[in-house]
C-alpha positions in Angstrom: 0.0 0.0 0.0 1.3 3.4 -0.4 2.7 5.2 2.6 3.0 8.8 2.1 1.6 12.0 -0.5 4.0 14.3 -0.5 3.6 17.6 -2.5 6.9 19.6 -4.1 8.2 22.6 -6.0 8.0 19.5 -9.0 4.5 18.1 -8.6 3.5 14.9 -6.4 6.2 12.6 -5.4 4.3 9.3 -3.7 6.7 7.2 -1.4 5.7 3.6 -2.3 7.0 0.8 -0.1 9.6 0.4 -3.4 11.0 3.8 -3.7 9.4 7.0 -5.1 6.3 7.5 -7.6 6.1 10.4 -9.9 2.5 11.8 -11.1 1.2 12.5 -14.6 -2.0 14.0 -15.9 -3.3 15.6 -19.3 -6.6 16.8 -19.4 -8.9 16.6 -22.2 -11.8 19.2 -21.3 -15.0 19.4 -22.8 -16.7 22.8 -22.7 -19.9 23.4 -24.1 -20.1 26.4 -26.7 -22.6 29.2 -25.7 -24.8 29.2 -28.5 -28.5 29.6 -29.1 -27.9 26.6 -31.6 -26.5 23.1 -32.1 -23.2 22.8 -34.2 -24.9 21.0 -37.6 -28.4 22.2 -36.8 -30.7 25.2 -35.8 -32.6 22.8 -32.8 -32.1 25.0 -29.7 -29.8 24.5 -26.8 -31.6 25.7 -23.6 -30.8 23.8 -20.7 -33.2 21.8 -18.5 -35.9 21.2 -21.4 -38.6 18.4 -21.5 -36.8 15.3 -23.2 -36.3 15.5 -26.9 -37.8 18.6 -27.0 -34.6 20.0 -28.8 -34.1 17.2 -31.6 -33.8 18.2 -35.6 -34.1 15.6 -38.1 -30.5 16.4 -38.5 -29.7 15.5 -34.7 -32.1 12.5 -35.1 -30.0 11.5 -38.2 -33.2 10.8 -40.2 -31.9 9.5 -43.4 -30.9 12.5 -46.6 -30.2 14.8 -43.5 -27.3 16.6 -43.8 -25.4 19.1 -41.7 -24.6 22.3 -41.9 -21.9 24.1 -40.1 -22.7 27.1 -37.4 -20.6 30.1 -38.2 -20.9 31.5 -34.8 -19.8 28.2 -33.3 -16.4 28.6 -35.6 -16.3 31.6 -34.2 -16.6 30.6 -30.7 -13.9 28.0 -31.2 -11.6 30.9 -32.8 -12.3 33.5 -30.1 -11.1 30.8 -27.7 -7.8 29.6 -29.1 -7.1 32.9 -29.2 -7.7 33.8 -25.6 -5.4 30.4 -24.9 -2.8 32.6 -26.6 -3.5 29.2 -29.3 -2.3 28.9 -33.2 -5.5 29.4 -35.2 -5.3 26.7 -38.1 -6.9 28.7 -41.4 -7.4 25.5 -42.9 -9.2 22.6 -40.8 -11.3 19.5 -41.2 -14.2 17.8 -39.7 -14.2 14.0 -39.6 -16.5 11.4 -38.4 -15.8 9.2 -35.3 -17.1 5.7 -35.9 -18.6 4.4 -32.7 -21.8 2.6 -31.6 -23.8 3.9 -28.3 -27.0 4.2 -27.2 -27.4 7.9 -27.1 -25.3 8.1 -30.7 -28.2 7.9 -33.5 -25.8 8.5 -36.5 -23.6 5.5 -35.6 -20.3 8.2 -35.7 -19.7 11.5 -33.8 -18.5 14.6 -36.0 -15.7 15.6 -34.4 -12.0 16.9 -35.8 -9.2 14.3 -35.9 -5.5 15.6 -37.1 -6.6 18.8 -38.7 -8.0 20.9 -35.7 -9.3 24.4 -35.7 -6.9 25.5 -33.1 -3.4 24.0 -32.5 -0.6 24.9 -29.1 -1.5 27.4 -26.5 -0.8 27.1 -22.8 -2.5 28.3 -19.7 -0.7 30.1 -16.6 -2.0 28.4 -13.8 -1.2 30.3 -10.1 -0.6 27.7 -7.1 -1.6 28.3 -3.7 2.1 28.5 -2.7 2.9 30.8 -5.1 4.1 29.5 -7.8 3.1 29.3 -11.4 2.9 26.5 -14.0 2.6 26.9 -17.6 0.1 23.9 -18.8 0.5 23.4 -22.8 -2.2 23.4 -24.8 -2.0 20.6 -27.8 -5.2 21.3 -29.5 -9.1 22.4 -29.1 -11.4 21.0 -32.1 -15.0 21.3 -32.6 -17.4 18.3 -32.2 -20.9 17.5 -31.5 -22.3 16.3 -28.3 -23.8 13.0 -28.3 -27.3 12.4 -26.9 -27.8 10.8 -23.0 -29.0 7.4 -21.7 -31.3 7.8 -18.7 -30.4 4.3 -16.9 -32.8 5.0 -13.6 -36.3 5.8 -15.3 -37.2 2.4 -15.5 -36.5 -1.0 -13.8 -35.5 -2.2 -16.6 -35.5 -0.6 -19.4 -32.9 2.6 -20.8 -34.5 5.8 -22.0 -32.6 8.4 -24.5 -32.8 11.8 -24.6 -31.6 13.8 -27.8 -31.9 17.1 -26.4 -27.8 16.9 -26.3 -27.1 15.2 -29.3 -25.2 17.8 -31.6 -24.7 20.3 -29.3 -21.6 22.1 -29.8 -18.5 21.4 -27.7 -14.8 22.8 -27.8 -12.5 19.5 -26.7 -9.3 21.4 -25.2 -6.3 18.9 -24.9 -3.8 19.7 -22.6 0.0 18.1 -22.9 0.8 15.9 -19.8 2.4 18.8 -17.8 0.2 18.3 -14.6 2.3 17.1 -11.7 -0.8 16.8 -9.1 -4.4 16.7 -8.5 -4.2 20.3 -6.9 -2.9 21.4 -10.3 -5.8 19.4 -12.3 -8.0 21.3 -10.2 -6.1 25.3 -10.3 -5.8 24.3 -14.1 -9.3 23.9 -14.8 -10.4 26.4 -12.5 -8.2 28.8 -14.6 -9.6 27.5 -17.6 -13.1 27.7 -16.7 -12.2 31.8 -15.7 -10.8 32.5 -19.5 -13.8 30.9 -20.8 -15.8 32.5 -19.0 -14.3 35.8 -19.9 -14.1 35.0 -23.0 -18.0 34.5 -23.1 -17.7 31.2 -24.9 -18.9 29.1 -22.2 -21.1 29.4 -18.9 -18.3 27.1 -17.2 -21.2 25.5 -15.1 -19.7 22.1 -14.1 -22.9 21.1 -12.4 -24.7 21.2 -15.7 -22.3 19.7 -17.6 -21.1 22.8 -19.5 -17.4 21.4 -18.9 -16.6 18.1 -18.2 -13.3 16.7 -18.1 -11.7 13.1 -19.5 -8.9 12.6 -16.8 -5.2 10.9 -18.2 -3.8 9.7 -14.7 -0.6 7.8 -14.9 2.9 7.4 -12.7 6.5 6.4 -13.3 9.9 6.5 -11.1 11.1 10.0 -11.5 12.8 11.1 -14.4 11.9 7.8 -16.1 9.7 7.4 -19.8 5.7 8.1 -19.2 4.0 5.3 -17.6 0.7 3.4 -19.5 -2.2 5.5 -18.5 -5.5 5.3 -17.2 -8.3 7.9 -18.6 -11.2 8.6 -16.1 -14.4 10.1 -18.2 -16.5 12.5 -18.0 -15.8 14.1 -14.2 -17.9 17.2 -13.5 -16.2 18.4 -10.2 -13.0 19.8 -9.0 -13.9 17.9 -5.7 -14.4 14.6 -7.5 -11.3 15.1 -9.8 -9.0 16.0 -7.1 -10.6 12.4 -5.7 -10.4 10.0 -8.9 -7.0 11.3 -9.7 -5.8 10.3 -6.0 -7.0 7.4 -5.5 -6.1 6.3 -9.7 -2.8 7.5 -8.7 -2.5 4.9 -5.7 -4.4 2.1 -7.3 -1.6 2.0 -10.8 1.0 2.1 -7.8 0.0 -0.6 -5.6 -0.4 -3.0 -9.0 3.2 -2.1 -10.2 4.8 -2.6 -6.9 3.0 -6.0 -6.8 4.8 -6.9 -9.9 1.6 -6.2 -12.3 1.0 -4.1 -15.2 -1.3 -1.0 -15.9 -4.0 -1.7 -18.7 -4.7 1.4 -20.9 -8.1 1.6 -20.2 -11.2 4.3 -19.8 -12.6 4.3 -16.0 -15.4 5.8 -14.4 -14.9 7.5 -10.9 -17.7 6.8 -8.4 -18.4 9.7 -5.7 -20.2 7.3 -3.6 -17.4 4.7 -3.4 -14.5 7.2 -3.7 -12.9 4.7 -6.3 -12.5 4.4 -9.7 -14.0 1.3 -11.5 -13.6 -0.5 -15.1 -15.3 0.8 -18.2 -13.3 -0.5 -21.4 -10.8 -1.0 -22.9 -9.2 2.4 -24.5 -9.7 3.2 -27.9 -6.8 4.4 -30.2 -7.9 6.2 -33.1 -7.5 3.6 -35.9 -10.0 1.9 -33.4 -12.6 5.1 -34.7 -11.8 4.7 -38.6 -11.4 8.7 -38.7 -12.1 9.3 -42.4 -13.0 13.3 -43.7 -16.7 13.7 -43.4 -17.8 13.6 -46.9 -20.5 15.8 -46.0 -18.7 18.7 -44.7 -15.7 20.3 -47.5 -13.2 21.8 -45.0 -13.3 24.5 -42.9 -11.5 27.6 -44.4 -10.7 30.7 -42.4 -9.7 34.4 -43.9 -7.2 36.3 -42.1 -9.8 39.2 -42.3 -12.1 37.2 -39.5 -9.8 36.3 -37.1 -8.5 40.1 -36.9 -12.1 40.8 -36.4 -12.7 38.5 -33.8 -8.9 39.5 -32.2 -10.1 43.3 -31.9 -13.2 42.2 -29.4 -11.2 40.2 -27.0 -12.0 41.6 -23.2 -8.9 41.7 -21.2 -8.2 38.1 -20.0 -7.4 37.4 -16.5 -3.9 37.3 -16.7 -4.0 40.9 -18.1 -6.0 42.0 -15.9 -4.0 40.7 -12.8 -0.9 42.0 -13.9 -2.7 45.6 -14.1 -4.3 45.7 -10.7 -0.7 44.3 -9.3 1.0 47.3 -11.0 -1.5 50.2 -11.0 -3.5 49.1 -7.7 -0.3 47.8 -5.8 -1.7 44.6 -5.1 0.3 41.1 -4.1 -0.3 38.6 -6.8 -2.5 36.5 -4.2 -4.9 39.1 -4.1 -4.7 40.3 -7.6 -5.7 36.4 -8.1 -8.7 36.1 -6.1 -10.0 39.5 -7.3 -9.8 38.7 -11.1 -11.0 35.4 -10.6 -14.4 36.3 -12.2 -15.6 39.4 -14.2 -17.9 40.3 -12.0 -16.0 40.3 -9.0 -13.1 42.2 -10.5 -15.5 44.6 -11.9 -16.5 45.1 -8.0 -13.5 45.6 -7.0 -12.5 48.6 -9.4 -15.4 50.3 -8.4 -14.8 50.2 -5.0 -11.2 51.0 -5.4 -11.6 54.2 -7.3 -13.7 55.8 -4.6 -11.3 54.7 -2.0 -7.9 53.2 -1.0 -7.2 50.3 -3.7 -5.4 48.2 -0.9 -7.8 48.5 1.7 -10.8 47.9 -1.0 -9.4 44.5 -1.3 -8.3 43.6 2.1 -12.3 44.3 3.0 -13.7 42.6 0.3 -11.7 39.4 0.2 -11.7 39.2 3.7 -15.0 41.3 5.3 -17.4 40.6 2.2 -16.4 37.4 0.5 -16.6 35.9 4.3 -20.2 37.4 4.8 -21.1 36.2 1.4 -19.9 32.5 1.7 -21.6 32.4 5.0 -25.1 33.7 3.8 -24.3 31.5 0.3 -24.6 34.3 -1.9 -22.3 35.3 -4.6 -21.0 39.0 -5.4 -23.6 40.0 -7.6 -26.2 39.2 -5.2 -24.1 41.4 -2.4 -26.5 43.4 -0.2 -23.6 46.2 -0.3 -23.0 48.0 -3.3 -19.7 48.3 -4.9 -20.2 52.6 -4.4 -21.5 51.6 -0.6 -18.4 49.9 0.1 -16.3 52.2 -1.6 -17.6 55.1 1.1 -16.9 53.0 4.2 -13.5 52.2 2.6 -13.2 55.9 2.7 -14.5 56.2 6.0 -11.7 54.5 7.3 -8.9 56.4 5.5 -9.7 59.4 6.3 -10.0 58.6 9.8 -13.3 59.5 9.9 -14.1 55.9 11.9 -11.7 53.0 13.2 -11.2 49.8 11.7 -13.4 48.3 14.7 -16.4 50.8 14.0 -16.0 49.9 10.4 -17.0 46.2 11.3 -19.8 47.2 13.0 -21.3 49.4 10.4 -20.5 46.6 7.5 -22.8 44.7 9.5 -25.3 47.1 9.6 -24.8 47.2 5.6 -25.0 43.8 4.8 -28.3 42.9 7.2 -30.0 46.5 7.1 -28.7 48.1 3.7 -28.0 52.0 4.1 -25.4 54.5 3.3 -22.3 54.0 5.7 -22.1 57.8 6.0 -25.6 58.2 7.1 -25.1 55.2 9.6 -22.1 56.6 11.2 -24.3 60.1 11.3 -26.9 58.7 12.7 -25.6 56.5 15.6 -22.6 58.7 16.3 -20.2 56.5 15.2 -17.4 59.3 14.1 -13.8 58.4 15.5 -12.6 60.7 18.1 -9.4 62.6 17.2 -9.7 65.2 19.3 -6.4 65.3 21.1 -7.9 66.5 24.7 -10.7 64.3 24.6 -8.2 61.0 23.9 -6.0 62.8 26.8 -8.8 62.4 29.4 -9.7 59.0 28.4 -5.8 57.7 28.9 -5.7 59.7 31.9 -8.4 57.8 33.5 -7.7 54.5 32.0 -3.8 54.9 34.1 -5.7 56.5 37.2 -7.7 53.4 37.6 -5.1 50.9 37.1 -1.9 51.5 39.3 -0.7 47.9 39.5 -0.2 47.7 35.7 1.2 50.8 35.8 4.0 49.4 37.8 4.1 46.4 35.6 5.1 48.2 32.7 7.3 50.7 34.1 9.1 47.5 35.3 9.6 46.6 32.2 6.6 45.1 30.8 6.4 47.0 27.5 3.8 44.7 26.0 1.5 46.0 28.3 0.9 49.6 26.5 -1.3 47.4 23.9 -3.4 46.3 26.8 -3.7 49.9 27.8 -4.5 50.9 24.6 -7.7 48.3 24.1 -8.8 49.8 27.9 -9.1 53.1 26.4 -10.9 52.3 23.3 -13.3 50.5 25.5 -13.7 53.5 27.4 -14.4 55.5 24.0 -16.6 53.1 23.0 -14.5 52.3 20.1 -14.7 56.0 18.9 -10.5 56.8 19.6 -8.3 56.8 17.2 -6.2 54.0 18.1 -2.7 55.6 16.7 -3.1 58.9 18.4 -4.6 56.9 21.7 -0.9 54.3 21.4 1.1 57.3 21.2 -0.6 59.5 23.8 -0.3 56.5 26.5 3.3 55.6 25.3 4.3 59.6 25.9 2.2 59.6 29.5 3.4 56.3 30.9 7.2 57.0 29.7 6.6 60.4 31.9 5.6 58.9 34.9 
């Protein structure tokens, strides 16, 4: 059995009982397009329709129906290669994938083979400790969905529904440069944000708008790629951080037991935590890719790619690299910030009304906590980005303490309001006055002479307990510098 995960600078190194195991994924993601039609067909693609209530003839593959290519699909596809910073292939071809299933009506899936719309790009992917790895990018071709079996709407029987079948679908291949399942997860995550951005897909795992075909396999470091595993169709970063462990662990034990790993396609189950049999895996002469006669090839002008170049948004990475240099931010910040449009867009409005820094110390700390605890997202925020932005100022201009602020962002979030008018109306405003503080510190020494002595014999930590006693006595309201300093000068004078 294996005895120890232990994560480094170079991925995931597993101590077997036989010596050390290194970690390999490549990720073969499947992300819906977002488009109001199917691929080949005009059927529509709403989500969470009545059972083969989307189906053309053409998805149906009636005989004499043949398909016809959606432009804005291509154009999808396009827009995303280049927002993966991808080669964009003028010239591509669509072939057909000979397969039998179920939910497959045409016998073959039309898919791309070795003439993809888009060839290499890479993705930057920021780790939680800091570091970044650049994930190539192989390919992304166009395919059609295929239908679904419905195994659990009768005791015995399988229903199909076609709603799917020829929906379009972006298949992004990465190389195997994923060293853990921590990585699987950031990359996708990172993926799922350009997409997103990009507006080419909704990135809703939970609906199946990406899924992910998971390559796991292991070797002795710095030896050739081991046989691989590939676990289909996971729809979770949860589940994938799961079926890559425990695939990972289950190739190991079978190699130190003197057996061999099967290139095969498994399915993960949540319930079990395990990954079990499916088949054998395929290799493409197992498809019999041929050109689809019924499709010429795909032919791109330079003129349309320019066009769809000039109305790329600013991706994430951009746009984390500008709020590090013109907001001051740390990259870990910058990263949480940008993580979706909507957020970042937040953020900038809060920051131009107020201290960029502080914005995002109280929103990834103050608001996303309040948020994650009430399960609502930032567009659903009871405080408005312009809200925000005024307590932020608040507390710049020393109008109230950091303590006060807390209180009002309560207030805010529960009640709603305008944090000026709050502090107005409860009398919240920080007291600077310099003779007020005085007579507070004064009394706060007066009633405690025994830690008086303590600190003038040498207890220095104390002044911070002396401190909190006079904001309690304010109420909050001190400044807390000017109280720290005026105890500091009175208790050195005594």
């Amino acid at each position: 059995m294996t005895e120890k995960l232990e994560s480094t600078a170079k991925g995931t190194i597993i101590e077997g009982m036989t010596g050390p195991w290194e970690l390999i994924i490549g990720l073969e993601v499947h992300a819906q397009v977002n488009s109001n039609s199917k691929l080949f067909s005009g059927a529509a693609t709403d989500f969470g329709s009545d059972p083969n209530t989307q189906v053309s003839l053409v998805d149906a593959a009636l005989p004499g129906m043949l398909p016809v290519i959606n432009e804005y699909c291509v154009e999808q596809a396009v827009r995303t290669g280049l927002g993966l910073k991808a080669q964009i292939n003028k010239e591509s071809v669509f072939a057909r994938k000979n397969y039998f299933y179920a939910d497959l009506p045409q016998g073959y899936q039309i898919s791309q083979f070795d003439k993809p719309i888009v060839g290499r790009g890479q993705v930057i992917v920021d780790l939680k400790n800091g570091t970044r790895r650049i994930v190539g990018i192989e390919r992304l071709h166009l395919e059609q969905d295929a239908g679904k079996s419905m195994h659990d709407q009768h005791p015995s029987l399988t229903y199909v529904d076609l709603n799917r079948s020829g929906v379009a679908l972006m298949e992004i291949v990465s190389d195997p440069d994923i060293r853990s399942a921590e990585e699987a997860a950031a990359y996708v995550e990172k993926l799922r944000t350009i997409l997103v951005y990009l507006g080419t897909c909704d990135g809703v795992m939970a609906r199946g708008s990406m899924r992910a075909d998971v390559n796991v396999s292991v070797r002795r470091p710095g030896e050739e790629l081991g046989t691989r595993a590939e676990i289909k169709n996971v729809n979770s970063l949860r589940f994938m951080r799961q079926a890559i462990e425990f695939e990972a662990q289950r190739q190991i034990d079978i190699l130190e037991d003197g057996g061999s790993i099967v290139q095969e396609t498994r399915l993960f189950d949540a319930s079990k935590g395990e990954t079990r049999s499916m088949r054998s895996k395929e290799n493409a002469h197992d498809y019999r890719y041929f050109p689809d006669p019924d499709l010429p090839p795909l032919i791109l002008d330079d003129g349309m790619i320019e066009r769809i170049k000039a109305t790329l948004p600013e991706l994430p990475d951009e746009k984390k690299a500008r709020f590090e240099n013109d907001y001051g931010l740390s990259a870990y910040d910058a990263g949480v910030l940008v993580a979706d449009q909507e957020t970042a867009a937040y953020y900038e409005n809060v920051a131009s009304a107020s201290d960029p820094k502080l914005a995002a110390n109280w929103i990834i700390t103050e608001l996303f906590g309040r948020l994650n605890k009430s399960e609502k997202t930032i567009t659903d925020s009871p405080i408005s980005a312009a809200n925000l932005g005024k307590l932020v100022g608040l507390i710049k201009d020393n109008t109230i303490s950091g303590r006060i602020a807390k209180d009002v962002f309560e207030i805010m979030f529960n009640e709603g309001g305008d944090p000026e008018q709050i502090v107005e109306d409860k009398g919240l405003k920080q007291v600077t006055d310099t003779g007020e503080i005085e007579g507070f510190a004064d009394q706060v020494i007066a009633d405690n002479p025994e830690k008086v002595a303590e600190y003038k014999g040498g207890k220095d930590k104390l002044l911070g307990w002396f401190v909190g006693q006079l904001m309690k006595a304010s109420r909050g309201k001190a400044n807390p510098q000017m109280a720290n300093e005026l105890l500091k000068k009175k208790l050195d004078e005594l």
